[in-house]
LOLUM-464030 format. One record per residue (C-alpha): residue number from 1; x, y, z. Coordinates in nm, 4 decimals, m for minus. Layout:
N
(koldren NUM; (X; Y; Z));
...
This chain:
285
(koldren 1; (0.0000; 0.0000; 0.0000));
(koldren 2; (0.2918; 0.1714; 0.0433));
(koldren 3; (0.3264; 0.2634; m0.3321));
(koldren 4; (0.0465; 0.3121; m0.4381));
(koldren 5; (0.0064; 0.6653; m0.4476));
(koldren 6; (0.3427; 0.5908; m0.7206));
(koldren 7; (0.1096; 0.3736; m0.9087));
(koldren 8; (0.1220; 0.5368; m1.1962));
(koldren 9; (0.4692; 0.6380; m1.2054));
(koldren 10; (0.5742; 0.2671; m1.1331));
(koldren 11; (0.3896; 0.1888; m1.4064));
(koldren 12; (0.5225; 0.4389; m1.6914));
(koldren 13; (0.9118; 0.3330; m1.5303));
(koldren 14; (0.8088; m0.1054; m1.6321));
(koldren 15; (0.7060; 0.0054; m1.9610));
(koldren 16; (0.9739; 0.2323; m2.0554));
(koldren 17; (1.2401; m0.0270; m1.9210));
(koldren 18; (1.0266; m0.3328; m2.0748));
(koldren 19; (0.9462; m0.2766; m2.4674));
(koldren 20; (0.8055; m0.5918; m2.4621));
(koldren 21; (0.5172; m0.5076; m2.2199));
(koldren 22; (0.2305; m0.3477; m2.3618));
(koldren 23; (m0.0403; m0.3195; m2.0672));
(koldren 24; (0.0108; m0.2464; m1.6693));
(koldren 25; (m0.2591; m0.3003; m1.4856));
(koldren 26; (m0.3617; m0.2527; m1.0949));
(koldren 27; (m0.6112; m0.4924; m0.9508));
(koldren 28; (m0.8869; m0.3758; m0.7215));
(koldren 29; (m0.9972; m0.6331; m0.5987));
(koldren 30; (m0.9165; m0.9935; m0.4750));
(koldren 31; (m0.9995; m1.2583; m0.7087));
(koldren 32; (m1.3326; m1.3980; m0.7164));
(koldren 33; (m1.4532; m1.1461; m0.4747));
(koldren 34; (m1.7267; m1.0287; m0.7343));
(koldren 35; (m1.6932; m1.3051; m0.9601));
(koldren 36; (m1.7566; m1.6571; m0.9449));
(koldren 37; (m1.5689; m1.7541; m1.2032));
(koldren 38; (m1.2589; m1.6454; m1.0387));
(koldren 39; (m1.1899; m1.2927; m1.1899));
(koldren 40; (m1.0975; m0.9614; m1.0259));
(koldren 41; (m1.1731; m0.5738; m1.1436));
(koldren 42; (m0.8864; m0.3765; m1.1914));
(koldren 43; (m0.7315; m0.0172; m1.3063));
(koldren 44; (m0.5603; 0.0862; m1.6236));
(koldren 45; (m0.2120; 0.2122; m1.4955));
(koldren 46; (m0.0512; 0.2312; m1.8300));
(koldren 47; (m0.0775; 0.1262; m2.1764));
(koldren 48; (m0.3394; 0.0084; m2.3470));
(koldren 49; (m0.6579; m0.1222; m2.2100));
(koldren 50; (m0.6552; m0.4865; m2.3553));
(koldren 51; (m0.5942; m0.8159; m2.1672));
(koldren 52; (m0.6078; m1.0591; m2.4823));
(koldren 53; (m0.2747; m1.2612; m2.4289));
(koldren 54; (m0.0954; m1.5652; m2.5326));
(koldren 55; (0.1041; m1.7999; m2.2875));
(koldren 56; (0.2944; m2.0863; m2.3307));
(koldren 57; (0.3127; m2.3350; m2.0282));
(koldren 58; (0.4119; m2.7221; m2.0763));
(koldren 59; (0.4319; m2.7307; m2.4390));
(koldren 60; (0.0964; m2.6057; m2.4645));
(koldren 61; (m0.0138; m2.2760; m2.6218));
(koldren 62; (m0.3298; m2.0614; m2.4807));
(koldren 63; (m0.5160; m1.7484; m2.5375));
(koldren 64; (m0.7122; m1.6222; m2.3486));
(koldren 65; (m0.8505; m1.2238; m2.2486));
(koldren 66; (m0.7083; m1.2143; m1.8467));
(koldren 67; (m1.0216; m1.0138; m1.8063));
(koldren 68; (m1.2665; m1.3006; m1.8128));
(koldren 69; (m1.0797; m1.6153; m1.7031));
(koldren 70; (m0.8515; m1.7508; m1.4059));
(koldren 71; (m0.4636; m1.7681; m1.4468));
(koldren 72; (m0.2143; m1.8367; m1.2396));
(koldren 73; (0.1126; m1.9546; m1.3433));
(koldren 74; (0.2231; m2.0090; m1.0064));
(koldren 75; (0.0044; m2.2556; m1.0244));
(koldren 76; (0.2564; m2.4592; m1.2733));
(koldren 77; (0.4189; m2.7066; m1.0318));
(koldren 78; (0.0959; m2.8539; m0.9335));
(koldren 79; (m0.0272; m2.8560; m1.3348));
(koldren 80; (0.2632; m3.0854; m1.3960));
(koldren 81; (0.2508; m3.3099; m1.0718));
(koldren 82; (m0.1126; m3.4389; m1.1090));
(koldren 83; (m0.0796; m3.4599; m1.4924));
(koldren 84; (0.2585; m3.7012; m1.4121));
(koldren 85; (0.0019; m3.9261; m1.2422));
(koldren 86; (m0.2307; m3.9391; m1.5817));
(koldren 87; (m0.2049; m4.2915; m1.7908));
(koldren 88; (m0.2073; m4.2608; m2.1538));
(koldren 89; (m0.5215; m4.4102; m2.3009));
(koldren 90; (m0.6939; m4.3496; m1.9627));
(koldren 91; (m0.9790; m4.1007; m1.8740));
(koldren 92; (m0.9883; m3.7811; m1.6755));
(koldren 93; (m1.2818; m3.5424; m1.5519));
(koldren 94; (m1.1822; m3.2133; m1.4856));
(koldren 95; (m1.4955; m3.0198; m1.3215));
(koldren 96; (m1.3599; m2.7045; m1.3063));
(koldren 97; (m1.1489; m2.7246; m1.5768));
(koldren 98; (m1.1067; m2.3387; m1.6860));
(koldren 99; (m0.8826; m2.2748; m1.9535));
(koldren 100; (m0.6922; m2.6124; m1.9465));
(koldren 101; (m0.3886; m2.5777; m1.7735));
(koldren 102; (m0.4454; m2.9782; m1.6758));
(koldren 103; (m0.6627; m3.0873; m2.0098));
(koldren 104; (m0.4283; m2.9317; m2.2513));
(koldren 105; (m0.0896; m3.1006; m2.0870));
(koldren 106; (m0.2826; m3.4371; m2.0370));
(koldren 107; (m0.4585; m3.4646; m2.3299));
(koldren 108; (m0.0546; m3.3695; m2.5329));
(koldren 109; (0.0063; m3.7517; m2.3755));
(koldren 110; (m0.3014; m3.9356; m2.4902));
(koldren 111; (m0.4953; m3.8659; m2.1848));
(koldren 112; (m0.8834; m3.8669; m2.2678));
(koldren 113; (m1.0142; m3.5691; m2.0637));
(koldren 114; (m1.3801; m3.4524; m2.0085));
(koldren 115; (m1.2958; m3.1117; m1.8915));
(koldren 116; (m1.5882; m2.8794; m1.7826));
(koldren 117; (m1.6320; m2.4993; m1.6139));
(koldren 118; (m1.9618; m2.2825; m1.5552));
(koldren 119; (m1.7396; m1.9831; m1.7454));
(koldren 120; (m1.8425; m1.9544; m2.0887));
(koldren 121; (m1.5109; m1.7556; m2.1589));
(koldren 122; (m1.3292; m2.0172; m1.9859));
(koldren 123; (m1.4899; m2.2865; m2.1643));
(koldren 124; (m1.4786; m2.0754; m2.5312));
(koldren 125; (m1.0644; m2.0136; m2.4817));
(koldren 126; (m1.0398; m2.4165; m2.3975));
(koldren 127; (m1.2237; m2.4839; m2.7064));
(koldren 128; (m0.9518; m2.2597; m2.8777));
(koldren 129; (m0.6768; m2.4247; m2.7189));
(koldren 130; (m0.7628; m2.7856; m2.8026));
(koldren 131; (m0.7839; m2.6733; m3.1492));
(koldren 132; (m0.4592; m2.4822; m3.1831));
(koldren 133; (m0.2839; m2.7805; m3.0281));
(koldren 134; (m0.4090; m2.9982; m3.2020));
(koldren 135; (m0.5918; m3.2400; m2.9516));
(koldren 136; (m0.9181; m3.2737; m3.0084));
(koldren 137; (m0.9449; m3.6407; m3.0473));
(koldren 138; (m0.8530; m3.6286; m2.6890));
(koldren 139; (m1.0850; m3.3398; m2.5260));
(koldren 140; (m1.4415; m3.2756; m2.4747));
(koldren 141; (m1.5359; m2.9693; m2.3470));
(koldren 142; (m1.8974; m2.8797; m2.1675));
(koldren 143; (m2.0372; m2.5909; m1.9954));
(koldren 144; (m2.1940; m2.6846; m1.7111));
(koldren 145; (m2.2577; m2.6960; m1.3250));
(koldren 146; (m1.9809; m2.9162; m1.1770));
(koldren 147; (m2.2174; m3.1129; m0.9182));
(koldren 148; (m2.4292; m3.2416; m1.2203));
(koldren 149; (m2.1021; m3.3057; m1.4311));
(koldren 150; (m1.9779; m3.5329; m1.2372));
(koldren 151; (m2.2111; m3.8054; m1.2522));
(koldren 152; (m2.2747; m3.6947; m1.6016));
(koldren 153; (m1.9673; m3.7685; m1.7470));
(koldren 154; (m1.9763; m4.1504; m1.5318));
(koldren 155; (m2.2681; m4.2163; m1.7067));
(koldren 156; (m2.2422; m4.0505; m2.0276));
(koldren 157; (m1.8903; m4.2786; m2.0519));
(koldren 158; (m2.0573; m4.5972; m1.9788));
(koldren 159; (m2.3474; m4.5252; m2.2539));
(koldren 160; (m2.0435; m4.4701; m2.5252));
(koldren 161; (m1.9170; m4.8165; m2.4165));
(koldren 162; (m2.2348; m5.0024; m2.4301));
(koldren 163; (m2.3717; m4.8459; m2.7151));
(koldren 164; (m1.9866; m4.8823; m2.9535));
(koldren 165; (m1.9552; m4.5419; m2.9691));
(koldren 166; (m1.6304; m4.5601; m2.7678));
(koldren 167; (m1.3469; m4.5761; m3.0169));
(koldren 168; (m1.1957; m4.2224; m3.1384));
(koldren 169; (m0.9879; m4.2033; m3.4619));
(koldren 170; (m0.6347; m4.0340; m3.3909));
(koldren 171; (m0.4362; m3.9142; m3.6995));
(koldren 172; (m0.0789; m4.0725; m3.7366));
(koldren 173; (0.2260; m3.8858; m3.7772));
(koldren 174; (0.3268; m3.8551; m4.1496));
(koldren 175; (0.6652; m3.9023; m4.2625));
(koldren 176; (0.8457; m3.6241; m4.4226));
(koldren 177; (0.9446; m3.6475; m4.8143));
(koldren 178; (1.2970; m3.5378; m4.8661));
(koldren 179; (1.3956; m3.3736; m5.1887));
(koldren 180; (1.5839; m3.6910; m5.2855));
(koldren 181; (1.2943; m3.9494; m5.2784));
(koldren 182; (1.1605; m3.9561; m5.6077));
(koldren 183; (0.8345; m4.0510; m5.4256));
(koldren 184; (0.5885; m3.9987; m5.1958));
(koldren 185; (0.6031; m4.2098; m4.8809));
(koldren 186; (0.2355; m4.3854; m4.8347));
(koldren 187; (0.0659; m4.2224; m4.6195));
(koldren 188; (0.0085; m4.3989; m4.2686));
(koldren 189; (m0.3633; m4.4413; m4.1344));
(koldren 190; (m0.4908; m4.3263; m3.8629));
(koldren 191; (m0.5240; m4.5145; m3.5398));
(koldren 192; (m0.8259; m4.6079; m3.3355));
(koldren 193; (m0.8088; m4.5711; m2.9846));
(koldren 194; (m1.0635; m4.7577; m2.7411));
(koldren 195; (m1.1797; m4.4987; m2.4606));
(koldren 196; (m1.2037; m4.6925; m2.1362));
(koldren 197; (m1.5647; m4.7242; m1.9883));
(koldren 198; (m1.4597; m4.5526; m1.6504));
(koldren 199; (m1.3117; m4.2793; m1.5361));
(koldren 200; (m0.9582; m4.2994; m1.3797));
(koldren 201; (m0.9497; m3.9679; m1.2183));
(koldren 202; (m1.1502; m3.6650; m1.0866));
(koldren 203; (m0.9527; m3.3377; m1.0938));
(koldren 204; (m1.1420; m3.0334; m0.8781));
(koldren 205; (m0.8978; m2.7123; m0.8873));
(koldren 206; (m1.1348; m2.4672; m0.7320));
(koldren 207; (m1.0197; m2.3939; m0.3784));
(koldren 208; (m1.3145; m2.1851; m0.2358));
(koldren 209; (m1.5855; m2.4242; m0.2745));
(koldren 210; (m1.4615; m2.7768; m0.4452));
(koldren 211; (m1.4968; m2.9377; m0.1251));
(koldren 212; (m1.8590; m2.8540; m0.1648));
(koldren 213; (m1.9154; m3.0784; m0.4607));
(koldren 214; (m1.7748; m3.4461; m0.2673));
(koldren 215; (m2.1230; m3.5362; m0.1712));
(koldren 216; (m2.1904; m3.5292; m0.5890));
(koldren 217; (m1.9633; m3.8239; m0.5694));
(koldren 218; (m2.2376; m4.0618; m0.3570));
(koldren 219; (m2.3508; m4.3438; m0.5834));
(koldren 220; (m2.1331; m4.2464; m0.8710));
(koldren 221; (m2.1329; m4.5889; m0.9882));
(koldren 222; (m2.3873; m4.7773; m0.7881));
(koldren 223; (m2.4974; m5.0680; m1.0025));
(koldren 224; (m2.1583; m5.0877; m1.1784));
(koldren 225; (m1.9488; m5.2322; m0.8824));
(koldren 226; (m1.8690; m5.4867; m1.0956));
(koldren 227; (m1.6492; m5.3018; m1.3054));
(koldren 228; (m1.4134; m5.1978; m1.0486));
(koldren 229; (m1.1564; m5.4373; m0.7406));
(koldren 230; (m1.1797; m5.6646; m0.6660));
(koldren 231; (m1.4442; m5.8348; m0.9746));
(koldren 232; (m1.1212; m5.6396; m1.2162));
(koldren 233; (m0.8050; m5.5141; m1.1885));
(koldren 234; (m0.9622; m5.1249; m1.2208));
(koldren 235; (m0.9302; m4.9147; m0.9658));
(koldren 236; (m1.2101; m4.6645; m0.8430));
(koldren 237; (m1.1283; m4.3261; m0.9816));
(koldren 238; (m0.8940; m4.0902; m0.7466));
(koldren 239; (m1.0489; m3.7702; m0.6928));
(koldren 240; (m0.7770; m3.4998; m0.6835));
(koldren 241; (m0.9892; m3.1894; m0.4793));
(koldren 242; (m0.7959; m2.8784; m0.4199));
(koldren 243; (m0.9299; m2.6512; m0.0989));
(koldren 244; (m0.8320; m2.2964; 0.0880));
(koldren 245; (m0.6393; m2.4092; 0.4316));
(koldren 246; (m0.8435; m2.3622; 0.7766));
(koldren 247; (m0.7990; m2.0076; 1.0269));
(koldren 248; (m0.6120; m2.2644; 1.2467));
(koldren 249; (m0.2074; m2.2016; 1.3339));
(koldren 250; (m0.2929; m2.6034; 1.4564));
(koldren 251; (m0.1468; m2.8034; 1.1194));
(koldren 252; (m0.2855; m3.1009; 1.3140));
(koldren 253; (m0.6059; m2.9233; 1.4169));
(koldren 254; (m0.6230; m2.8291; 1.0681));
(koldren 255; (m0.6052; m3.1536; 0.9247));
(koldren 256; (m0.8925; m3.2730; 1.1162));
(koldren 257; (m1.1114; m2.9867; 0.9800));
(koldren 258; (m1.0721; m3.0756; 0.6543));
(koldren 259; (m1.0833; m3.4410; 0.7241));
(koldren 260; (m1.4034; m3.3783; 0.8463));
(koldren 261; (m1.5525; m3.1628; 0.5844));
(koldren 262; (m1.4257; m3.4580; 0.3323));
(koldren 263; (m1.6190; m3.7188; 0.5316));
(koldren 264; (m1.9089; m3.5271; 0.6022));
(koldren 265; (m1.8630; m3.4227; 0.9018));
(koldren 266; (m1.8794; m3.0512; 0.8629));
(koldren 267; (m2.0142; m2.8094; 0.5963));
(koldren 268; (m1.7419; m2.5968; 0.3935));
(koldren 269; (m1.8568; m2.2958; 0.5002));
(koldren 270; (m1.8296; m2.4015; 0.8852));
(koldren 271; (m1.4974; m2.5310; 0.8722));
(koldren 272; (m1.3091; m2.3265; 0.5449));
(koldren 273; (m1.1476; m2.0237; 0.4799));
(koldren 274; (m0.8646; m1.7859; 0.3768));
(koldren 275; (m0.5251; m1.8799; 0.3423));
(koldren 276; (m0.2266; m2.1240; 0.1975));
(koldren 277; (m0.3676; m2.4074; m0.0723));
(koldren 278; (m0.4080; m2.7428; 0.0519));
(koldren 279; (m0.5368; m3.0484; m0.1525));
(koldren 280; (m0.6490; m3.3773; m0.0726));
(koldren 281; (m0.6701; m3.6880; m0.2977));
(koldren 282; (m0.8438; m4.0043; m0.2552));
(koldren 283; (m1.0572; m4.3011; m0.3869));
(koldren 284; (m1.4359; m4.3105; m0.4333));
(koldren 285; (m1.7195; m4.3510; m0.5843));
């Protein structure tokens, strides 16, 4: 607070020692205070007034206006440690999916991923995404509340399976002609790719209220035990759910809390609030 009343000047001193920067910006707000889809009013400082940008994280290209959508690339380390855990070939549900910072990376290793957010802009830049990177056999985007997703995307899988519908076509790499073949390599067919009939994972990156949406996760696949341990070797699908840490300065207190709130002991708003991340992950259905 300090400098603020050098806002300005601050401002005109980054762009005149960074040509590369074109916009410099003040936010007023904290994020998701008046949004719930995570984004945050702010003031013009310098520069022009447009937030359109185009970021590169994990091989993966996005663009997106910072005005209408969450971004954090802070947020990196964690992008890259659950989408480590992500089989090739195997499915992923992303409820609040946003951009794609997991899709995008997953689906770039022949993860199938359902991703989904109630932001149309969100949602619209995905779309955008999975096209310029060239992954839409591997993507399906929806906009739509996260509790009904969830079991959506359970069932909607199983219907693919039992109706056929599950195979996807993915387009093979072509060889390159040099200039001293005197002709044209074949070209190589595409490949079908089986998508599994259940989901391996659940990932829920929205700290202020995912832990909200466990009790969507009741029943999930009652009727269909017998497609998961121990009638199989598949595993129930490992819900990843990101939350805000507790008020308490107790890290073993703390735990508790949350415990509780994941096993129903305790309501979200009772039990949450500001502070570090946390995250929890965990089997069920």
């Amino acid at each position: 607070e300090a400098y603020l009343p050098y806002k300005h000047l601050i401002a005109e001193v980054l762009m005149d020692k960074n040509p590369t920067i074109r916009t410099v910006i003040n936010k007023i707000d904290d994020v998701g205070d008046k949004s719930e889809f995570r984004t945050f009013s702010y003031e013009l400082l310098a520069g022009v007034d447009d937030l359109n940008v185009e970021i590169r994280e994990e091989d993966c290209t996005f663009r997106f206006d910072y005005s209408q959508v969450y971004w954090n690339s802070r947020l990196n380390t964690e992008h890259r440690r659950l989408v480590a855990l992500f089989d090739p070939g195997s499915v992923v549900c992303d409820v609040m999916a946003g951009v794609g910072p997991f899709a995008l990376p997953a689906a770039k290793k022949g993860v199938f991923v359902w991703a989904n957010d109630l932001n149309p802009a969100s949602i619209a830049a995905l779309r955008d995404a999975t096209t310029l990177n060239k992954v839409e056999p591997y993507i399906r985007a929806f906009n739509t509340d996260g509790h009904a997703f969830i079991h959506q995307c359970a069932q909607d899988l199983l219907a693919l399976s039992k109706a056929g519908e599950n195979k996807v076509s993915i387009p093979s790499k072509q060889p390159r002609m040099s200039r001293s073949q005197p002709v044209r390599p074949a070209p190589i067919p595409p490949t079908t790719i089986e998508i599994p009939q259940t989901i391996s994972h659940f990932v829920m990156n929205l700290p202020a209220t995912a832990l909200a949406f466990l009790p969507a996760f009741r029943g999930l696949y009652a009727g269909h035990e017998s497609l998961f341990a121990p009638h199989t070797a598949t595993k129930l699908p490992m819900v990843h759910v990101h939350c805000f840490s507790t008020k308490s300065d107790d890290n073993v207190k703390e735990g508790i809390e949350i415990s509780g709130i994941v096993s129903g002991g305790g309501s979200e708003e009772e039990e949450g609030g500001g502070g570090g991340g946390a995250g929890g992950e965990g089997e069920g259905a």
